[in-house]
N, CA, C, O and CB atoms as a CASP TS submission, in Angstrom:
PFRMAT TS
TARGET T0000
AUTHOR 0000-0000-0000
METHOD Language model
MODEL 1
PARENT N/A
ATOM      1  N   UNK     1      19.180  16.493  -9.651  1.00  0.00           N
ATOM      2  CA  UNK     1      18.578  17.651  -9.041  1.00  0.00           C
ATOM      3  C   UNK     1      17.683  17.244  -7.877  1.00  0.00           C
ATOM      4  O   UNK     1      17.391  18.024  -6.970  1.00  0.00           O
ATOM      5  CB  UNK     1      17.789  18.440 -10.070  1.00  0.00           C
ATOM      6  N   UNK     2      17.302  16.105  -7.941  1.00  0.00           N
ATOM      7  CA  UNK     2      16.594  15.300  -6.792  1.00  0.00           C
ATOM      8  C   UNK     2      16.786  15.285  -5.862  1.00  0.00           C
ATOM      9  O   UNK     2      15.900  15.273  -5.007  1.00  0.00           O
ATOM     10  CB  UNK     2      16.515  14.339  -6.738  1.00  0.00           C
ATOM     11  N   UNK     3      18.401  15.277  -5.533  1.00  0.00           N
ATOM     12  CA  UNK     3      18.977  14.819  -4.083  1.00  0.00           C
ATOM     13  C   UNK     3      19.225  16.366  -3.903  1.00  0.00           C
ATOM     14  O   UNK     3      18.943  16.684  -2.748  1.00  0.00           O
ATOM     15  CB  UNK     3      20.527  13.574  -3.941  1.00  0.00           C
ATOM     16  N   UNK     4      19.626  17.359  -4.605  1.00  0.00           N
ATOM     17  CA  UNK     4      19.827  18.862  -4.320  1.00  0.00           C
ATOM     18  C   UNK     4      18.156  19.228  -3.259  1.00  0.00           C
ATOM     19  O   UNK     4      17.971  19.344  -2.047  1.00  0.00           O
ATOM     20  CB  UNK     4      19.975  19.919  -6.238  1.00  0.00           C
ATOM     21  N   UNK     5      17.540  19.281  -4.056  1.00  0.00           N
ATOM     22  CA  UNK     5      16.003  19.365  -3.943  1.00  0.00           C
ATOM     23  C   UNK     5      15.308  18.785  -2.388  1.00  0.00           C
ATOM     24  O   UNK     5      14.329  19.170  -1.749  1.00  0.00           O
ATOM     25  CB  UNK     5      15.390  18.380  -5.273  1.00  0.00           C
ATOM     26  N   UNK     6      16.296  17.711  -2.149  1.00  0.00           N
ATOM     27  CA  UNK     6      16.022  16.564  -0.579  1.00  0.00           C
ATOM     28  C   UNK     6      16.881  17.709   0.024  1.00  0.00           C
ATOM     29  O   UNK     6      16.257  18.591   0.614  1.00  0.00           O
ATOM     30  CB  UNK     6      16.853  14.411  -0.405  1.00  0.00           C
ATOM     31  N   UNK     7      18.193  17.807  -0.047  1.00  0.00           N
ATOM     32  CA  UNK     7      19.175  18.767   0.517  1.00  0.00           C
ATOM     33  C   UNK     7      18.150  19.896   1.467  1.00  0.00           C
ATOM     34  O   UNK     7      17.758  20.027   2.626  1.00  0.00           O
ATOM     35  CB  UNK     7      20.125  19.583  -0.894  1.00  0.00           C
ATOM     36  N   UNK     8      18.024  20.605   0.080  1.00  0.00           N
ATOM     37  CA  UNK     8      17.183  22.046   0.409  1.00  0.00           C
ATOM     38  C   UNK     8      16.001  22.133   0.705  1.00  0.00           C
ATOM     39  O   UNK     8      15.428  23.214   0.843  1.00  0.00           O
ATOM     40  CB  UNK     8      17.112  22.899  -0.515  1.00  0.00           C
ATOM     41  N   UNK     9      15.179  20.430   0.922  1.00  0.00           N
ATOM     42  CA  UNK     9      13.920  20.527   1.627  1.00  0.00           C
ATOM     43  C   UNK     9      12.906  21.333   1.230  1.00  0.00           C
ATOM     44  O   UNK     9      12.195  22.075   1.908  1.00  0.00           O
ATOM     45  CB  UNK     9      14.106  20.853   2.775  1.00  0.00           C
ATOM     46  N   UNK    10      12.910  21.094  -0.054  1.00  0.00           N
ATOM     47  CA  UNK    10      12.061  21.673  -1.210  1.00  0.00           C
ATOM     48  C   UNK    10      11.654  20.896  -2.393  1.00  0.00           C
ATOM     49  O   UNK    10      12.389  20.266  -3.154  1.00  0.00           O
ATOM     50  CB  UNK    10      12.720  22.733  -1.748  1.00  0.00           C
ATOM     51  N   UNK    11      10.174  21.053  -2.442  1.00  0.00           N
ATOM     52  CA  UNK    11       9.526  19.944  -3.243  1.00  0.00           C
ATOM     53  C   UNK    11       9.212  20.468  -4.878  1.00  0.00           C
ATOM     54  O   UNK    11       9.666  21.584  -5.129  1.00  0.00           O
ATOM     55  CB  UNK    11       8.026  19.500  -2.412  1.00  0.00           C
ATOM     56  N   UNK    12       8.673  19.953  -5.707  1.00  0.00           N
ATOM     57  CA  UNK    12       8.573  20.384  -6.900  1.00  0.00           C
ATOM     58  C   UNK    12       7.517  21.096  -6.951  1.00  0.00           C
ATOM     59  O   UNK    12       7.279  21.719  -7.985  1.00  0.00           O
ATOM     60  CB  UNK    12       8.606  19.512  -7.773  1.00  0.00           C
ATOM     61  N   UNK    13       6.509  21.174  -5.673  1.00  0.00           N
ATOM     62  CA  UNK    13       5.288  21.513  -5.510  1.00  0.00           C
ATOM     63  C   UNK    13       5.317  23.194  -5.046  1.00  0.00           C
ATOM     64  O   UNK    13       4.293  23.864  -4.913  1.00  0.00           O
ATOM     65  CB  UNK    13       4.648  20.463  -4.466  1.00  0.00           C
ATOM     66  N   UNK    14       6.735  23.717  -4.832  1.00  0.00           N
ATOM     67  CA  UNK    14       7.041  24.680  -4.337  1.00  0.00           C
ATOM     68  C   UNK    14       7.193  25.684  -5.228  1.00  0.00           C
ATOM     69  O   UNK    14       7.099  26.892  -5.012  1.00  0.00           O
ATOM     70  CB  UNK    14       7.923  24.482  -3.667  1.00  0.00           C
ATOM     71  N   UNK    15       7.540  24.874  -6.694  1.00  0.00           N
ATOM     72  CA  UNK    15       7.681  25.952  -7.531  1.00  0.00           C
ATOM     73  C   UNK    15       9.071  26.797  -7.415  1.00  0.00           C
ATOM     74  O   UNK    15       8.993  28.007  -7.625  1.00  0.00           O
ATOM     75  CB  UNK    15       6.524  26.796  -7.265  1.00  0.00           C
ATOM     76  N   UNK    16      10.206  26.290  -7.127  1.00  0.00           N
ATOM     77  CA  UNK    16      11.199  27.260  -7.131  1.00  0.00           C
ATOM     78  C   UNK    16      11.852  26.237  -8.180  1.00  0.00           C
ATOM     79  O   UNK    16      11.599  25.044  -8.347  1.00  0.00           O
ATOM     80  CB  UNK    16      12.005  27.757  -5.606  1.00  0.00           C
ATOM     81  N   UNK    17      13.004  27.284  -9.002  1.00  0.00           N
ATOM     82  CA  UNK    17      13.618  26.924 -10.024  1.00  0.00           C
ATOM     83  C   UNK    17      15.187  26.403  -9.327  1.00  0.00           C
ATOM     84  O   UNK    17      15.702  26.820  -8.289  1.00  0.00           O
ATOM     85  CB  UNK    17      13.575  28.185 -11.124  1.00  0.00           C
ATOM     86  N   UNK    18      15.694  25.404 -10.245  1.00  0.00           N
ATOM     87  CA  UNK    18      16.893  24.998  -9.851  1.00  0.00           C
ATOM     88  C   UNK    18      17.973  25.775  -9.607  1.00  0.00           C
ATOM     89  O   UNK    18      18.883  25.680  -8.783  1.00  0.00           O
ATOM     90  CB  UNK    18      17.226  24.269 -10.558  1.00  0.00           C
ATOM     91  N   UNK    19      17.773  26.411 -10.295  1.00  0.00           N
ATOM     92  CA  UNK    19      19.329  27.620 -10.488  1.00  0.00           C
ATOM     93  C   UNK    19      19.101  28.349  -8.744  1.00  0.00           C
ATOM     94  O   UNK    19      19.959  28.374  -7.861  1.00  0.00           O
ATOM     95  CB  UNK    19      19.024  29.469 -12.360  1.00  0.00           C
ATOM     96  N   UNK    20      17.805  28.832  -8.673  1.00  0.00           N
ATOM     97  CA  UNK    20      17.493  29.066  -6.888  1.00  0.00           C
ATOM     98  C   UNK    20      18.351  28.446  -6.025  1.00  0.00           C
ATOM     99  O   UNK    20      19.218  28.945  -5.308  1.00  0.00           O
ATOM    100  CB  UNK    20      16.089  28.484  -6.337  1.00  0.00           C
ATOM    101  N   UNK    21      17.842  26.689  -6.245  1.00  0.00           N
ATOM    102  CA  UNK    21      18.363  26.123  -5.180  1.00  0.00           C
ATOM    103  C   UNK    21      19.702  26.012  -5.503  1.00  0.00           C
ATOM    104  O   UNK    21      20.479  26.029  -4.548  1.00  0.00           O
ATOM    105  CB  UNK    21      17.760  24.932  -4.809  1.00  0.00           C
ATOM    106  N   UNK    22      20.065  25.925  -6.378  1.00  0.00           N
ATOM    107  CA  UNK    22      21.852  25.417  -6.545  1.00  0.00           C
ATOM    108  C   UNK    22      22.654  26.946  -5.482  1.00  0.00           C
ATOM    109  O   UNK    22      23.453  26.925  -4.545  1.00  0.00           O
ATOM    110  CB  UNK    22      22.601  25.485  -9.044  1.00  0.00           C
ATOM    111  N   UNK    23      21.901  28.210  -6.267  1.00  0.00           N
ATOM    112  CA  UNK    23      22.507  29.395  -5.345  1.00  0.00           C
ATOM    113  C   UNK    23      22.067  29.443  -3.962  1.00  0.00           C
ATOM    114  O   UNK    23      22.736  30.153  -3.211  1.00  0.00           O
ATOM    115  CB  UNK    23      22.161  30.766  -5.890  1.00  0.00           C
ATOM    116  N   UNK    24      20.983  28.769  -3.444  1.00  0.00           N
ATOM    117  CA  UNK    24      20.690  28.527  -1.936  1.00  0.00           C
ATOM    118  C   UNK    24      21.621  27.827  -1.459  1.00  0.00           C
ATOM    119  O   UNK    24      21.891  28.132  -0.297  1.00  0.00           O
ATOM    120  CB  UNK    24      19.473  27.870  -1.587  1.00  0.00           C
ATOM    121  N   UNK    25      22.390  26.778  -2.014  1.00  0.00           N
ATOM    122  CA  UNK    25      23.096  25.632  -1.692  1.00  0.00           C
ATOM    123  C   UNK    25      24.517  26.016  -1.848  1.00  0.00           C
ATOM    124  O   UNK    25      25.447  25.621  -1.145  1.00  0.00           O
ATOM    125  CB  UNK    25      22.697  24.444  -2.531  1.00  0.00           C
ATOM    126  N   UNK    26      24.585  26.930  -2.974  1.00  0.00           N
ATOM    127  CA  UNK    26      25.983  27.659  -2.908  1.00  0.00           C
ATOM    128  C   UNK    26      26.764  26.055  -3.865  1.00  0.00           C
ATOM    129  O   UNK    26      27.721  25.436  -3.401  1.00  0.00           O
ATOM    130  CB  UNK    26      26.699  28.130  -0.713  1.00  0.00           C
ATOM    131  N   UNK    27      26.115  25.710  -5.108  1.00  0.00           N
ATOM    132  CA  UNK    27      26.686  24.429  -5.742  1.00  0.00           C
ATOM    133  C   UNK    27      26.666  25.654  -6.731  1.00  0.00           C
ATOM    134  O   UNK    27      25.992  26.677  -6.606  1.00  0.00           O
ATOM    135  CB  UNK    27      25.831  22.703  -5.959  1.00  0.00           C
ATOM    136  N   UNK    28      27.764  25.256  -7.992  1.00  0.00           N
ATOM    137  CA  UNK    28      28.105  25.863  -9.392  1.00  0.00           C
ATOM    138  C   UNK    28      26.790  24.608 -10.609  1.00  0.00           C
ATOM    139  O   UNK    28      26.136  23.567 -10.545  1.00  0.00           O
ATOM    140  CB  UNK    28      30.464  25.570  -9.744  1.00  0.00           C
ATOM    141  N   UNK    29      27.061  25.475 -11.331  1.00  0.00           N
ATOM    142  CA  UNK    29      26.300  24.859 -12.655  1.00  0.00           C
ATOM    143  C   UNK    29      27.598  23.862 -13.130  1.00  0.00           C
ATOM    144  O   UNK    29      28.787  24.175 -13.078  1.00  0.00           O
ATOM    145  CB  UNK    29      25.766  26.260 -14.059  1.00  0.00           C
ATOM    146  N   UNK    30      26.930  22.350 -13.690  1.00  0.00           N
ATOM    147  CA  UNK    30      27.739  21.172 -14.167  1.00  0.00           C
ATOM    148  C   UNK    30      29.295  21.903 -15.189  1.00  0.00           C
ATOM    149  O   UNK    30      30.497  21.641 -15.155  1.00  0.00           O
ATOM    150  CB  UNK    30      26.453  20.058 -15.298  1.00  0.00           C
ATOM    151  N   UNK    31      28.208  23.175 -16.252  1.00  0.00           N
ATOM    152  CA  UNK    31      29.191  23.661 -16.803  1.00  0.00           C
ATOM    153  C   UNK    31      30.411  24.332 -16.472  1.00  0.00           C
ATOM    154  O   UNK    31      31.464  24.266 -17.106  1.00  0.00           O
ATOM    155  CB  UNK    31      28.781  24.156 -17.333  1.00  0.00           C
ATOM    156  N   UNK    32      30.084  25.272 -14.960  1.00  0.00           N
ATOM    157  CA  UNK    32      31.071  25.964 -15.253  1.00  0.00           C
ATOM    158  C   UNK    32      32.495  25.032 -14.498  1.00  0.00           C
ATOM    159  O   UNK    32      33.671  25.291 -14.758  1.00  0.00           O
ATOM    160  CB  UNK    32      30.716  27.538 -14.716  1.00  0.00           C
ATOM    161  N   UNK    33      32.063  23.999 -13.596  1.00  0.00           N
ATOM    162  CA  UNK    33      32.692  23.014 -12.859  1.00  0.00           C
ATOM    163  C   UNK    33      33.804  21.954 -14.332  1.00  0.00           C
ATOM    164  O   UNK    33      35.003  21.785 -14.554  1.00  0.00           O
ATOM    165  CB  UNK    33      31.148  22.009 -11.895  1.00  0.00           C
ATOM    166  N   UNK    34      32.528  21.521 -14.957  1.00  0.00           N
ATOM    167  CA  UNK    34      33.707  21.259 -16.394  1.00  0.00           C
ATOM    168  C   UNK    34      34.619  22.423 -16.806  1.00  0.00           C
ATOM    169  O   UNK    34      35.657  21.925 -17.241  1.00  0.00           O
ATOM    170  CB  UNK    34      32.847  20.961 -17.925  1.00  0.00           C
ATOM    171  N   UNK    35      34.658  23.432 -16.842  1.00  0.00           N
ATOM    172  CA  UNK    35      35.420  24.749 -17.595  1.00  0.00           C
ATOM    173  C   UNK    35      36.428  24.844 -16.423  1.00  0.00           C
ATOM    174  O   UNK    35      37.624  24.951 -16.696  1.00  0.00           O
ATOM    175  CB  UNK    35      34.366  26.407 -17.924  1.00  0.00           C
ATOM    176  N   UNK    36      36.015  24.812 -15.130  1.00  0.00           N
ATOM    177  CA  UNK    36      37.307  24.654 -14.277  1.00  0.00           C
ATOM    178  C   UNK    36      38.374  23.593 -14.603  1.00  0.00           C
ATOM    179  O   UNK    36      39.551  23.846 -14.857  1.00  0.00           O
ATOM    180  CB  UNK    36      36.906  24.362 -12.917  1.00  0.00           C
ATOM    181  N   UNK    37      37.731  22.200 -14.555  1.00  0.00           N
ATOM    182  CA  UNK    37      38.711  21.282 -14.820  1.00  0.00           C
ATOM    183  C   UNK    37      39.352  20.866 -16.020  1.00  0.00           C
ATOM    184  O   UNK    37      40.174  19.962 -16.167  1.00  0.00           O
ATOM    185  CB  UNK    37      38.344  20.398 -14.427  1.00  0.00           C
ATOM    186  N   UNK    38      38.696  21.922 -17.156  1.00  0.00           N
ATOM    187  CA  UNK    38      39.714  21.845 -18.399  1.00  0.00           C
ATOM    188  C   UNK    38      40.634  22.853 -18.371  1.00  0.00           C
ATOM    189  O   UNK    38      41.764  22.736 -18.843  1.00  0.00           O
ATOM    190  CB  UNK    38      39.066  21.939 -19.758  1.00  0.00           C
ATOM    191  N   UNK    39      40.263  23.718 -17.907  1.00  0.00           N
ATOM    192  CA  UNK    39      41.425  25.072 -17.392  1.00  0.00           C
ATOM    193  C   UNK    39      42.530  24.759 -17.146  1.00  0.00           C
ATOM    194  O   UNK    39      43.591  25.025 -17.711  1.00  0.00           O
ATOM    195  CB  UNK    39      41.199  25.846 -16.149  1.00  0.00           C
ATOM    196  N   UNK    40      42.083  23.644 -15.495  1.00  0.00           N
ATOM    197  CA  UNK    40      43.574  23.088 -14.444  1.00  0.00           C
ATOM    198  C   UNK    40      44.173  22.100 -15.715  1.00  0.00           C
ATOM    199  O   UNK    40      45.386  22.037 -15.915  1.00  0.00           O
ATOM    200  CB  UNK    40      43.079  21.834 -12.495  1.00  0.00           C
ATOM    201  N   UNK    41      43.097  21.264 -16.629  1.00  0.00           N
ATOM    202  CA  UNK    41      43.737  20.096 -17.232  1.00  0.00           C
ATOM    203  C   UNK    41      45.230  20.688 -18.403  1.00  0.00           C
ATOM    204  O   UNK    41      46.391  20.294 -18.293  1.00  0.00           O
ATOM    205  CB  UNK    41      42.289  19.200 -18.178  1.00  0.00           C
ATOM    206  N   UNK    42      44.782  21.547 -19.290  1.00  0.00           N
ATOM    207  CA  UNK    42      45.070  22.610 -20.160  1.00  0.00           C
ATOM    208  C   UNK    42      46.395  23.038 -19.195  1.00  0.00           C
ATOM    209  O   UNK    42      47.496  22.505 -19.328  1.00  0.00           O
ATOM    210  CB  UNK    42      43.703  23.816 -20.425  1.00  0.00           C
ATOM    211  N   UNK    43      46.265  23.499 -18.762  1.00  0.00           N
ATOM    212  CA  UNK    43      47.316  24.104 -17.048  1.00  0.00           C
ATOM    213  C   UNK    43      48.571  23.100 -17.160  1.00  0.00           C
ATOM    214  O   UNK    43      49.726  23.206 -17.573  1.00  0.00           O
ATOM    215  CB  UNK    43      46.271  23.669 -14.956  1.00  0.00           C
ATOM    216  N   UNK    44      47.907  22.227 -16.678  1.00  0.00           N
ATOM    217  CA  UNK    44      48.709  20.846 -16.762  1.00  0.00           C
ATOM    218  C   UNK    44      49.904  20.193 -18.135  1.00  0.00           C
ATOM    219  O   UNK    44      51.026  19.691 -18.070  1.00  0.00           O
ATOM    220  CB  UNK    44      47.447  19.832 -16.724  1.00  0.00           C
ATOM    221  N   UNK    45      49.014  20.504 -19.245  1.00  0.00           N
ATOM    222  CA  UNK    45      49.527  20.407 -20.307  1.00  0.00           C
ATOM    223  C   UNK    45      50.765  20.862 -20.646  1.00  0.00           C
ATOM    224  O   UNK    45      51.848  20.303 -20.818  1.00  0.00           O
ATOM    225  CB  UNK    45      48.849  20.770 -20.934  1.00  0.00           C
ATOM    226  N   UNK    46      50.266  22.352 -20.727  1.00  0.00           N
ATOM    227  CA  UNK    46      51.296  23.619 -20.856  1.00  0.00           C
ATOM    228  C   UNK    46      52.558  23.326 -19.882  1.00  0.00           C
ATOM    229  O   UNK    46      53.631  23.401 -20.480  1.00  0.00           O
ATOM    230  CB  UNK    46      50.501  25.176 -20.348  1.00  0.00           C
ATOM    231  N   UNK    47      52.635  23.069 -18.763  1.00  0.00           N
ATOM    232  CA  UNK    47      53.666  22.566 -18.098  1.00  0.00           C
ATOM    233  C   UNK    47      54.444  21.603 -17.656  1.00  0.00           C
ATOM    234  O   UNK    47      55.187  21.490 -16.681  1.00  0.00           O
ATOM    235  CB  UNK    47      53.588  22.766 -17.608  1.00  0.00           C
ATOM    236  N   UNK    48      54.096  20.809 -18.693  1.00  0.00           N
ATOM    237  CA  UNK    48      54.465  19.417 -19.016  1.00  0.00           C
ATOM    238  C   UNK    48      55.995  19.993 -19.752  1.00  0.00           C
ATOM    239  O   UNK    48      56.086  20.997 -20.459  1.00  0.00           O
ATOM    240  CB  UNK    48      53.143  18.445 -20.166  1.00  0.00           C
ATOM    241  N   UNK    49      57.159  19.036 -19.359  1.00  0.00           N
ATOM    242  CA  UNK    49      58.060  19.476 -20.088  1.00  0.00           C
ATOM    243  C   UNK    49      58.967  18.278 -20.913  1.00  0.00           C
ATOM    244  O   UNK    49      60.131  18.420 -21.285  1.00  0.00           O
ATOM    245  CB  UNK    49      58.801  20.326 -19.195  1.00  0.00           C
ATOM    246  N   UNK    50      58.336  17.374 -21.050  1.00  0.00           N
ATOM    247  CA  UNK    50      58.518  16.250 -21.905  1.00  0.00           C
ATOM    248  C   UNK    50      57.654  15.700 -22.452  1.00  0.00           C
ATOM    249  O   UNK    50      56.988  14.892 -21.804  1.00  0.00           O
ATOM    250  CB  UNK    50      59.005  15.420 -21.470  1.00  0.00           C
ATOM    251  N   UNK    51      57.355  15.941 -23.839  1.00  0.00           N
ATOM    252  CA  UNK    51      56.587  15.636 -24.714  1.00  0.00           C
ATOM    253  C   UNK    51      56.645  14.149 -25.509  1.00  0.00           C
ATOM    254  O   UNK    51      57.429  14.175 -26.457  1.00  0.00           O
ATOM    255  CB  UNK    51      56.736  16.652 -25.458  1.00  0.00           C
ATOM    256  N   UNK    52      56.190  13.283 -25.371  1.00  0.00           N
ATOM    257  CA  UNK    52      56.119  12.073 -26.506  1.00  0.00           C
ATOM    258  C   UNK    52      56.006  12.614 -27.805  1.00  0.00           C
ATOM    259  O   UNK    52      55.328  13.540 -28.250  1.00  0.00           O
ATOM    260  CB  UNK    52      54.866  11.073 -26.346  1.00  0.00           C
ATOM    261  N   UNK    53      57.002  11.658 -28.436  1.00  0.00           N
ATOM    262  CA  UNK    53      57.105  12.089 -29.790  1.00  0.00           C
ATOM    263  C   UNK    53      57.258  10.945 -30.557  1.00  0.00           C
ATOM    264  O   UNK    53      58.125  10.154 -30.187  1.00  0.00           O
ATOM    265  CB  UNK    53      58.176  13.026 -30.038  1.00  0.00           C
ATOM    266  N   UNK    54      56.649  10.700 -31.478  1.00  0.00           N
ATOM    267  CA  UNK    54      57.395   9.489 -32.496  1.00  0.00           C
ATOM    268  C   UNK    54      58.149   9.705 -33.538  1.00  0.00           C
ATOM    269  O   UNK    54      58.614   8.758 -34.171  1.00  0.00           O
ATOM    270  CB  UNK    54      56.547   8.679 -33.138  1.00  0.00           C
TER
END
């Protein structure tokens, strides 16, 4: 959140909350960025059309 914080030229002394700057910055939360890439991963899966099998 440090380097966000250098980004947006805003100190801790300012008192604004992260979620602020992430939407000043136009960045997503860690979570919903994981939930994307299990989506595409999942995605991926499903259209796999050769399965390993033993």
């Amino acid at each position: 959140m440090r380097c966000l914080r250098r980004t947006a030229e805003v100190t801790m002394r300012d008192n604004i909350r992260n979620d602020k700057i992430r939407r000043r910055l136009g960045m997503k939360q860690i979570i919903e960025f994981i939930k994307e890439k299990l989506i595409k991963w999942f995605g991926q899966l499903t259209r796999k059309t050769c399965w390993y099998h033993r």
